[in-house]
N, C-alpha and C positions, 0 to 999 in steps of 0.2 A: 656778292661783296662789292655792291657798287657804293658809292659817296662822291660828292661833289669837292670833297677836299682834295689838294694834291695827293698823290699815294709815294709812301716809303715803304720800301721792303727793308726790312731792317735783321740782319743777319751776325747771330751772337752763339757760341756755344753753348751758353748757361743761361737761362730768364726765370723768373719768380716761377714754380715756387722752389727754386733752388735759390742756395745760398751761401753754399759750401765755395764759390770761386770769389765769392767778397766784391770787391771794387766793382769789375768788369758788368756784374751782376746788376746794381748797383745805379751805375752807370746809364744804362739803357731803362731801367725803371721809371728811374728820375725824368730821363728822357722823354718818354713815351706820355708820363704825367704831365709832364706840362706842359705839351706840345700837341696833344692830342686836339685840342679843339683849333688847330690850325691846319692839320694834316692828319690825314684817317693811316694807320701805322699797321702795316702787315708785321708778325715778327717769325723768323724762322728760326727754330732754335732746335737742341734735343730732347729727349723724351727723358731725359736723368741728371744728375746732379753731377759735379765734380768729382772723379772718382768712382762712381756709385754703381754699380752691374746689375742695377734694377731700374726699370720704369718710375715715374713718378706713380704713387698712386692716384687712381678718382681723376686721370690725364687723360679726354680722349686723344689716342697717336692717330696721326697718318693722314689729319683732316685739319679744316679749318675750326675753331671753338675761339668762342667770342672771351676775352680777356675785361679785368677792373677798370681797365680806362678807356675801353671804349675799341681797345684795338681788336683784331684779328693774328690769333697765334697760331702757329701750325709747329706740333712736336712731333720731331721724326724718330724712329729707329732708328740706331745703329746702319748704316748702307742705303736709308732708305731715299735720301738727296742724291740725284742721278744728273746727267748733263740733260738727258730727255723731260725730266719733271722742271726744271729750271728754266728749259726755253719753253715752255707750255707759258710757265709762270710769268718769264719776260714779255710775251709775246702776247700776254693778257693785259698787260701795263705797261706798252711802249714808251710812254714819257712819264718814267716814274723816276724817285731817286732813290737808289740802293745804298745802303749804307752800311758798311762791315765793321764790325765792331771786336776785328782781333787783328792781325799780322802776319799769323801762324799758324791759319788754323787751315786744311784740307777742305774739311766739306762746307765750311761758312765764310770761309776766303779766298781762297784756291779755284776752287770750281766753279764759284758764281764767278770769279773774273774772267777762267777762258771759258765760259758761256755766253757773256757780256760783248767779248769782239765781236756776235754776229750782230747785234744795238750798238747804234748810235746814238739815239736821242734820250739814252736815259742817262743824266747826271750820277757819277758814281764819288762816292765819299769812305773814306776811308781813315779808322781813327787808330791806329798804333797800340793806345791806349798804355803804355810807358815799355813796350816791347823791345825798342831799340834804345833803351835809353844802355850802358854801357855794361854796367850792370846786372841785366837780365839777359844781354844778349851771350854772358857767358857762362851762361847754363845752357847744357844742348847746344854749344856753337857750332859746332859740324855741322848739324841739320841744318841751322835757321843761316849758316851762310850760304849754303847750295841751294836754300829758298830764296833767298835777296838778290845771288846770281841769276835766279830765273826767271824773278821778279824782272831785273833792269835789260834780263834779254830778250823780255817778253814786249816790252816795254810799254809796260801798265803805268808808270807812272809820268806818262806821257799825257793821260787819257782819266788821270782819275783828280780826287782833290782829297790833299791830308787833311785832317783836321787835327791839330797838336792842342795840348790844353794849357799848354805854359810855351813863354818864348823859349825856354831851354831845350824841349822837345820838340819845337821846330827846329834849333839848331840840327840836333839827332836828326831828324828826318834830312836836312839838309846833308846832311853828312853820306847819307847813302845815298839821297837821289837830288845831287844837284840840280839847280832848275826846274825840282816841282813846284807847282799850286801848293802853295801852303797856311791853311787858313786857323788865326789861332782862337778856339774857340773853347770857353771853360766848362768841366764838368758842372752837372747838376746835382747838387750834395740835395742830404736830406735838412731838416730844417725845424727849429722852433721856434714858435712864434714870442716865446716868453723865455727868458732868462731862466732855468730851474733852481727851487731851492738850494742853498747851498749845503755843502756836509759838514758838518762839525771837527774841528780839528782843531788837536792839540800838541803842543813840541815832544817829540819823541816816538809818534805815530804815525802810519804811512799805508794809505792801499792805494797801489800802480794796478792798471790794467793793461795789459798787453792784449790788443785786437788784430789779430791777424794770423794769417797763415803760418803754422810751424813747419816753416822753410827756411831755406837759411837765407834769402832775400830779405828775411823780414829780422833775422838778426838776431832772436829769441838768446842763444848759447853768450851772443854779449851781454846779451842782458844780466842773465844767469851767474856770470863771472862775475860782473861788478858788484852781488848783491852778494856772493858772497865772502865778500871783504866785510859786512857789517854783522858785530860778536852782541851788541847790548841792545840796537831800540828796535821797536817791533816794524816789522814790514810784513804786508801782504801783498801778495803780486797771485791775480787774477789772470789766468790766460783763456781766451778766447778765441777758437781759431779752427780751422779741420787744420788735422794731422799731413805730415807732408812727406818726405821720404822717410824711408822706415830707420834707416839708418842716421838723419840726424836726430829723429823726434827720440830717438832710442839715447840717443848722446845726452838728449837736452833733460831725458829723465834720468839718466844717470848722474848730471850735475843736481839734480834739484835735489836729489836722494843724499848731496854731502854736500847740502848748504845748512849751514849753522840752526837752530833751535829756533832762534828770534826771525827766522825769515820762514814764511808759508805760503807754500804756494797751493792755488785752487787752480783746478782744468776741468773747465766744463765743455772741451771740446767745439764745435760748430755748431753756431747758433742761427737760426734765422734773424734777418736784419733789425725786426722793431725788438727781439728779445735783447741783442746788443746792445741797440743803442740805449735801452731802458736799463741794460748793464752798468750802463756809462757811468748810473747819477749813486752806484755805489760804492767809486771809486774817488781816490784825491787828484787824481795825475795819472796821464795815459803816459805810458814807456816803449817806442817802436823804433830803433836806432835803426831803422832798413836802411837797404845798401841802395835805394833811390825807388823814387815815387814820385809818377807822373801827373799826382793831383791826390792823394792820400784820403779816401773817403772817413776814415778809422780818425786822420788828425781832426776832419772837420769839425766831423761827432764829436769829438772830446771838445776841441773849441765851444763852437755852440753849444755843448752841455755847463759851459764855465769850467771846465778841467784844464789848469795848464798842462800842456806837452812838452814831453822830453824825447827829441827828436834828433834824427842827423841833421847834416849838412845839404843831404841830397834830394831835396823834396823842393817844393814852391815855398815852403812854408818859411819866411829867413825871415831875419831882424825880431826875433818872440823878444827877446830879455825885455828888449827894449820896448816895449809895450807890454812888460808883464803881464804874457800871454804863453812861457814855456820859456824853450833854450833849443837852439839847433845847432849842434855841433858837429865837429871834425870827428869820424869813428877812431881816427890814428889817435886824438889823445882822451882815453879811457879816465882819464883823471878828472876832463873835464867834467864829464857823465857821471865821475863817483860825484865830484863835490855840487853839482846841482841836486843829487838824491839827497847831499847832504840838507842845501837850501830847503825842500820840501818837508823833511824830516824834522826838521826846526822852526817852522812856518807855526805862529798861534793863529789864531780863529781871525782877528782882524789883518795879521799882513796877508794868510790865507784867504778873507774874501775879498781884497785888491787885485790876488789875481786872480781869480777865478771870474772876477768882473772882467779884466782884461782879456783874458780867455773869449768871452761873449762875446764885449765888443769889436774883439778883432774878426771875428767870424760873422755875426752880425752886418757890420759894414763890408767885408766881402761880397754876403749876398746879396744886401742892396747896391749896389756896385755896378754887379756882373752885368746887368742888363741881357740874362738869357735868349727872354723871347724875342728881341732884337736880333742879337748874334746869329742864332737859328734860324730863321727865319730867314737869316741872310746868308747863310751856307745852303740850306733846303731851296732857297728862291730860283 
């Protein structure tokens, strides 16, 4: 496993070919893609998917096996990440930069850190990825505070560098560890080169896509509620997503079961990422009112695909109306989110492909913006 590139060991619970964890997944792909010809990318990841009590199939475990972009993957078992296989690991790549790519996680965060105290020379990077945003933090808060206590007694973030992907999640970050390194660096979405045909659309008709996790982070049951308040025009609402605790998805299908005639809802459950996003261009409007998103892979896609989003308050994504590119709203007023479904609903084919251009462009100019390999380059350097 030699290479003349820098080395990243890059540590994620979930990597291709799972897909079931969405964003996070996502995330590190996009990563690795285009970054790979600047830096040779170890990844350590697990041998299953979100959820899943099986093995990937056609996965050799427990070894190295060469990955699409060039990198070096290693899928573990369950237990099979030890402090002994990690300092082997560190110890083969002293001046390497480790990169964690969760907050919370035991064996891909937790344990490479107190492995890490016995190196010094290796740069450590650390991305949240929207964990502490306020939101996620109160689910499981019991656990995830007795980890942040251990975190700041340990004091890791003395010795590491965040990487936040919006200034707002630096704020977060700041809020638990005063005085770190904090460096703000943006996801890497996926991408079209071309604007995709648009859909045909006329007043009185409507298909929403919901992408994501049915969790209640992701806010599905609001959705649910608003849609049905509408008795006469037709709506479809597509959900896409793995199922999330038993007890809300069980909620969220007993609302759909007394929502009015005129509203249909399809579940096609967890999709691999290019079947989603190729979802996308069957829909008018993505519908995700989550309770916060640290960079929203799900709004990107719909952007880039030309979909305007109807979205909260709590993401990066602000100011849509006004680039007829969606609506980001307040979750407390529910009115607002009826009467923009109403907007969509009554949209003909030409104010529908203003915005659906608007949609593009605003994502579009995003990603020529970002200046990635820049950024990176300059946290990895």
């Amino acid at each position: 496993m030699n290479s003349d590139r820098p080395v990243v060991l890059l540590f994620t619970d979930w990597y291709y070919p799972g897909y079931k964890a969405g964003g996070p997944i996502q995330s590190c792909v996009n990563l690795v893609q285009a970054m790979s010809s600047a830096y040779q990318f170890y990844v350590i990841t697990s041998d299953r998917d979100l959820d899943s009590e099986t093995a990937y199939d056609q996965v050799p475990l427990n070894q190295w096996t060469s990955g699409i972009f060039g990198e070096q993957v290693f899928y573990a078992s369950p237990g099979f990440i030890s402090r002994k296989w990690l300092k082997q690991l560190f110890e083969q790549y002293p001046t390497c930069r480790i990169y964690l790519n969760s907050m919370f996680s035991f064996p891909f965060t937790l344990l490479p850190l107190l492995v890490s105290r016995s190196f010094r020379n290796q740069k450590i990077i650390l991305a949240p990825r929207g964990m502490l945003h306020p939101g996620a933090l109160g689910l499981k808060s019991g656990k995830k505070k007795i980890f942040l206590t251990l975190f700041r007694w340990m004091g890791w973030q003395k010795r590491i560098i965040f990487q936040a992907t919006t200034e707002e999640e630096a704020g977060y970050i700041k809020q638990h560890f005063p005085g770190a390194d904090i460096r703000v660096v943006g996801n890497i979405p996926a991408f079209r080169e071309q604007k995709p045909a648009t859909l045909s659309k006329s007043p009185g008709e409507l298909k929403l896509i919901f992408l994501g996790r049915l969790h209640p982070t992701k806010n599905l049951d609001y959705v649910l509620d608003l849609l049905k308040q509408n008795r006469k025009r037709q709506i479809e609402l597509h959900l896409i997503g793995e199922p999330g605790p038993s007890g809300y998805v069980e909620k969220c299908r007993e609302m759909i079961k007394e929502l009015p005639s005129s509203v249909q809802v399809r579940e096609y459950g967890a999709l691999p990422q290019q079947e989603s996003f190729e979802k996308m261009l069957d829909a008018h409007a993505l519908v995700l009112p989550s309770r916060g998103e640290n960079f929203g892979h799900a709004i990107f896609e719909a952007l880039i695909s030309g979909k305007p989003v109807l979205i909260s308050d709590r993401t990066p994504w602000r100011k849509l109306e006004s680039q007829q590119a969606g609506w980001d709203l307040p979750l407390e007023l529910p009115e607002q989110f009826a009467a923009a479904i109403g907007r969509l609903l009554e949209m003909d084919q030409e104010t529908y492909n203003q915005w659906s251009e608007g949609a593009y462009r605003l994502a579009n100019n995003y990603f020529e913006n970002a200046a990635y390999n820049t950024n990176y380059r300059e946290l990895f350097k």
